[in-house]
C-alpha atoms as one frame of an Amber mdcrd trajectory, in Angstrom:
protein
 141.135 112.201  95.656 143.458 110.924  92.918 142.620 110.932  89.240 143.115
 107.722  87.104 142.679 108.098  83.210 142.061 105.449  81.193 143.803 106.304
  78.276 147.098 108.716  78.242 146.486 112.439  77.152 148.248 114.702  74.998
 148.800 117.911  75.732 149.066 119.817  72.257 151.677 122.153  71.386 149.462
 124.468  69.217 145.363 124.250  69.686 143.394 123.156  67.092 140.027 124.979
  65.671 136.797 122.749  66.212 133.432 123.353  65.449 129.778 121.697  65.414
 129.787 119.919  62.511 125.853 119.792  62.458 125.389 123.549  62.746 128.728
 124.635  61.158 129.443 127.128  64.245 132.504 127.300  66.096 132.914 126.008
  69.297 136.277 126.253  70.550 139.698 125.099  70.546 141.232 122.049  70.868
 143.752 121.574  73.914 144.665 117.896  74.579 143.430 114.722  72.934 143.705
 111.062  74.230 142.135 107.873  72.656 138.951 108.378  75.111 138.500 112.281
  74.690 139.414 115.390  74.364 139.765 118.705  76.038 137.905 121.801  74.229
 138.383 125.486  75.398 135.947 127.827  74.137 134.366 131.451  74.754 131.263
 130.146  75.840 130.221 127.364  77.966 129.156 124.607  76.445 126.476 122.806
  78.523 127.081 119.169  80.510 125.501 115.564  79.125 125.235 117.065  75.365
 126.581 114.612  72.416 128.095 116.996  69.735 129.406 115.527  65.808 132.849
 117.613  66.340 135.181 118.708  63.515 138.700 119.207  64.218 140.733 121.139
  61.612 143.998 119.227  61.633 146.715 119.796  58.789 147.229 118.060  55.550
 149.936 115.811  56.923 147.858 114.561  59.590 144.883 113.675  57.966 144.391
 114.236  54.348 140.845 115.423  54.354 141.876 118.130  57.088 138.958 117.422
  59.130 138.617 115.288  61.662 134.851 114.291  62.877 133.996 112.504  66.061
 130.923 112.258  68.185 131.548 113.470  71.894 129.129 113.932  74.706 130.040
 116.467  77.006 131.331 115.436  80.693 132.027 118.765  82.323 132.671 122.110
  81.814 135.005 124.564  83.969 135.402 128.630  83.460 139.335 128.785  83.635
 140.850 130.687  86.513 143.127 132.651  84.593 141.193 133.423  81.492 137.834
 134.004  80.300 137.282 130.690  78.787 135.526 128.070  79.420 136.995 124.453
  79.481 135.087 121.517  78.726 135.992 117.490  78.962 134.188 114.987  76.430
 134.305 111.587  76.164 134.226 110.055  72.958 130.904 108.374  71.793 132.098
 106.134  68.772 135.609 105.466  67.829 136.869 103.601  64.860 140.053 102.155
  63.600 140.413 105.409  61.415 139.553 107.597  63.947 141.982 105.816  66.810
 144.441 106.289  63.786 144.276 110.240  63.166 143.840 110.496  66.800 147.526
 108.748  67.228 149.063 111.072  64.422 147.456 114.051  66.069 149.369 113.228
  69.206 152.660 112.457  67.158 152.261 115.780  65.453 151.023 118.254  68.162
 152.166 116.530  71.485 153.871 118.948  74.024
């Protein structure tokens, strides 16, 4: 079965912290980002069909209020084979010019 994406993901050079924004708890780290989703990897599962408000901490230089908040239902989530983390795939729920922008600078300044 091959895999088609619809948009072209970046895989990041150095993860990002996230965490609910609603709750202020940590959820994870960010892996790779594209202009439909993102990639999260995080100690604990985090369950399938939930819509999180995410914050990513991103530097200064990529967005100058150094967080980063999107709304992103969750689409799956995988233990990793090789660690003991959990990885989980959302898509993104809402998307605006601003947000498709710090997306794109994220992937200029983190892309591997």
């Amino acid at each position: 079965m091959s895999e088609q994406r619809k948009y072209k993901r970046a895989l990041l050079i150095s993860y990002l912290n996230t965490y609910d924004y609603t709750s202020n708890s940590e959820t994870g780290f960010l892996a790779d980002i594209s202009h439909g989703g993102m990639l999260l990897i995080s100690k604990n599962p985090i369950p399938v069909d939930v819509s999180l408000s995410l914050a990513i901490e991103v530097p200064e230089e990529v967005d100058e209020t150094e967080t980063f908040v999107v709304t992103a239902k969750s689409i799956r989530c995988i233990k990793d084979k090789d660690l003991n983390y959990f990885n989980t795939g959302f898509i993104f729920e809402e998307m605006t010019s601003n947000d498709i922008q710090i997306v794109n600078n994220i992937m200029a300044a983190f892309e591997l």
